[in-house]
C-alpha atoms as an extended CHARMM CRD file, in Angstrom:
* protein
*
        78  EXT
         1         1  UNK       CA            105.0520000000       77.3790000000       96.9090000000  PROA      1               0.0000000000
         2         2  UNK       CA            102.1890000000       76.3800000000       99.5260000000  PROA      2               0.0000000000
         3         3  UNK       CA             98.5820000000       77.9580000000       99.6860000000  PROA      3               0.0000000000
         4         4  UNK       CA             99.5490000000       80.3610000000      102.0450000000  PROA      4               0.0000000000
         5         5  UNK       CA            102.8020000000       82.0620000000      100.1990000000  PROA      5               0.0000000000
         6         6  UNK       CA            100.2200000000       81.9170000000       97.1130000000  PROA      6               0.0000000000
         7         7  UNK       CA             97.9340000000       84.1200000000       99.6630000000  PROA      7               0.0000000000
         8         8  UNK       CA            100.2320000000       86.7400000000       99.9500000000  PROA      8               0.0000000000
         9         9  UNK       CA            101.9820000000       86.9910000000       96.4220000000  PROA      9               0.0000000000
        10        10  UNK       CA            100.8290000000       90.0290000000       94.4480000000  PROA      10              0.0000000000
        11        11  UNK       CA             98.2020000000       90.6850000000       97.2900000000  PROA      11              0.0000000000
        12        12  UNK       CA            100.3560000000       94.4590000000       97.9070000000  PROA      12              0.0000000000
        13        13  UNK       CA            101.5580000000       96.6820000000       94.9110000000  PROA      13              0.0000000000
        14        14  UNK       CA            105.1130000000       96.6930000000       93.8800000000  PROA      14              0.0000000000
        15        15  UNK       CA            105.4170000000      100.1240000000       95.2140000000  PROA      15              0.0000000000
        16        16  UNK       CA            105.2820000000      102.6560000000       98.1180000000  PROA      16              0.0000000000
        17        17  UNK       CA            102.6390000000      105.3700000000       98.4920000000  PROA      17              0.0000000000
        18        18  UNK       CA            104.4830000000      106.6330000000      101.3880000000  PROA      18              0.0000000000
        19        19  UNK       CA            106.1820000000      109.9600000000      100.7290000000  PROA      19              0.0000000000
        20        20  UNK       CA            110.0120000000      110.3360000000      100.4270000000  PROA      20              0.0000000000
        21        21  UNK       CA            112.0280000000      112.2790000000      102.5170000000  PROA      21              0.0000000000
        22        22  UNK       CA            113.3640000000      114.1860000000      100.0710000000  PROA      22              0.0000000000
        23        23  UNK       CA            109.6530000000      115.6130000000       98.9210000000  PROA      23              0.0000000000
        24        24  UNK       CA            108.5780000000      115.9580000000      102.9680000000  PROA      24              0.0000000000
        25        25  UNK       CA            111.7710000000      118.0750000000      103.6340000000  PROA      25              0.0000000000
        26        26  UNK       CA            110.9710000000      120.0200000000      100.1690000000  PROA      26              0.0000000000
        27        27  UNK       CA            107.6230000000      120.5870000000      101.7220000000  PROA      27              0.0000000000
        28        28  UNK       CA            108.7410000000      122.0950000000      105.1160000000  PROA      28              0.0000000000
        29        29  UNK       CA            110.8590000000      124.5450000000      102.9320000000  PROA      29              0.0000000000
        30        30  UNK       CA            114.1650000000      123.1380000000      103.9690000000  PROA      30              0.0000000000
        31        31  UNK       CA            117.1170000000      121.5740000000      101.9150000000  PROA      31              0.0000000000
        32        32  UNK       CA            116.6700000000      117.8330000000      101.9710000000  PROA      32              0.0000000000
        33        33  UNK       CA            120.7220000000      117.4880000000      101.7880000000  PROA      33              0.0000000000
        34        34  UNK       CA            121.4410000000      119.7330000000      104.9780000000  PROA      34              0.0000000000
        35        35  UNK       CA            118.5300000000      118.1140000000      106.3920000000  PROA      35              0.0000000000
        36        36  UNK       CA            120.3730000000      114.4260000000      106.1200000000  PROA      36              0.0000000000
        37        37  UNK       CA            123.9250000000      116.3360000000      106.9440000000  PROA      37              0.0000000000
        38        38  UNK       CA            122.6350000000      116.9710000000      110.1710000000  PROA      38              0.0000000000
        39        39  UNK       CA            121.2970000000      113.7840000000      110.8790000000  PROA      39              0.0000000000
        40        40  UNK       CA            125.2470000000      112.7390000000      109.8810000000  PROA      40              0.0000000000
        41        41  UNK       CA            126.5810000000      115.1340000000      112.3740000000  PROA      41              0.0000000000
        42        42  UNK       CA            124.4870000000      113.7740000000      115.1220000000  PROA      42              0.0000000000
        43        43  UNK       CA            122.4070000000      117.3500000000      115.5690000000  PROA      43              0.0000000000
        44        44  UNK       CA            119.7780000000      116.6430000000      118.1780000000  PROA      44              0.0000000000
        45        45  UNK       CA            115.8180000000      117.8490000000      116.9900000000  PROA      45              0.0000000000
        46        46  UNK       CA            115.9020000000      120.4820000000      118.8360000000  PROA      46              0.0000000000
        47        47  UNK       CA            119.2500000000      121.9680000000      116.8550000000  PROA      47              0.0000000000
        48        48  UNK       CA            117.7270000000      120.8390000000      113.8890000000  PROA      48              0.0000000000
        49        49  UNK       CA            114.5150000000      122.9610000000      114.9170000000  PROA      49              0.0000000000
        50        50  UNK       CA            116.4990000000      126.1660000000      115.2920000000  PROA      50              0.0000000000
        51        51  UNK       CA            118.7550000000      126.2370000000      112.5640000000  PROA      51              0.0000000000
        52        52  UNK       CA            115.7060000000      125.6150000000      109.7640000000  PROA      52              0.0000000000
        53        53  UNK       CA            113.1360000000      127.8700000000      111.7700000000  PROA      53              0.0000000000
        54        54  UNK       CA            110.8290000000      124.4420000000      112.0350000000  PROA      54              0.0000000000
        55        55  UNK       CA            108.8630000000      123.2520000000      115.0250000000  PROA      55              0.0000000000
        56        56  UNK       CA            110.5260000000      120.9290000000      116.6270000000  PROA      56              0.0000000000
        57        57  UNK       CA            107.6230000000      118.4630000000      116.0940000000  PROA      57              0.0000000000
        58        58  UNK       CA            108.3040000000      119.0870000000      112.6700000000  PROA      58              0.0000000000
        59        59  UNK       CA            111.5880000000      117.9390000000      112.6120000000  PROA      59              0.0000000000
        60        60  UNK       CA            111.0580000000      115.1600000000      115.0990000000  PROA      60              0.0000000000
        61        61  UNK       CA            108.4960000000      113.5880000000      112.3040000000  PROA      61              0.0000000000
        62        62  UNK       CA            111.2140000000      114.1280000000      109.6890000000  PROA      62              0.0000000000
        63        63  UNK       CA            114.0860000000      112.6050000000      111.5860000000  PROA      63              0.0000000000
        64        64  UNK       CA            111.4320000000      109.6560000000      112.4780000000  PROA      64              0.0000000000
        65        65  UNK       CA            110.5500000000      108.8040000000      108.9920000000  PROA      65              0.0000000000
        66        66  UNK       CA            114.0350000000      109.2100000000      108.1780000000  PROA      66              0.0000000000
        67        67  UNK       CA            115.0070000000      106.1900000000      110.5090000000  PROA      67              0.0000000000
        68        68  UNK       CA            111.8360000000      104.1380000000      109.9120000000  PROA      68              0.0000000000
        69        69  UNK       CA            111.4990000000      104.4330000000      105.8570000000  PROA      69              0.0000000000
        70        70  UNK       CA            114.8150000000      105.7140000000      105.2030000000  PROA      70              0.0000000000
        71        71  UNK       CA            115.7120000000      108.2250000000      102.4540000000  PROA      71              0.0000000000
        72        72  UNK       CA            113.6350000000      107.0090000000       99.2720000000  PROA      72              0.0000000000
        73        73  UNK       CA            111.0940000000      105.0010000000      101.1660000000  PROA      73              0.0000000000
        74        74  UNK       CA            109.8100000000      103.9470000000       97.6880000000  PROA      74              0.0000000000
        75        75  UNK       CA            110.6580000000      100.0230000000       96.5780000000  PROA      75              0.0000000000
        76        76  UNK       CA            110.3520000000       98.1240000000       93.7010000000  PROA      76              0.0000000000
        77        77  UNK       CA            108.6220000000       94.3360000000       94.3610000000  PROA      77              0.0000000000
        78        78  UNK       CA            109.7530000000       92.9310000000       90.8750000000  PROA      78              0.0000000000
């Protein structure tokens, strides 16, 4: 291992702080499973919006951590 992998090793906890999916849909006051089933089906945000009586800017920031972070967004580093 050089100097500069030795740099970066350990410098980041083995964890994420960013929020899962499941406890941002929980939040909204929708169910996180028909929240990923529609994702599934291809529902567009705007569908989405409508059927769970959300904003659609709400559900466009779900669906968008949903494709960046995925559904537990939380990682081990062991």
């Amino acid at each position: 291992m050089d100097n500069q992998d030795m740099e970066y090793r350990g410098s980041y906890p083995p964890w994420s702080r960013t929020v899962s999916l499941n406890e941002m849909t929980g939040e909204a006051g929708i169910d996180f499973d028909q929240f990923v089933s529609c994702i599934e089906e291809g529902m567009s945000n705007s569908q989405m919006a409508e059927r769970f009586q959300l904003s659609e800017a709400a559900v466009n920031s779900l669906t968008e951590h949903f494709f960046h972070y995925g559904i537990g967004s939380v990682m081990g580093g062991d």
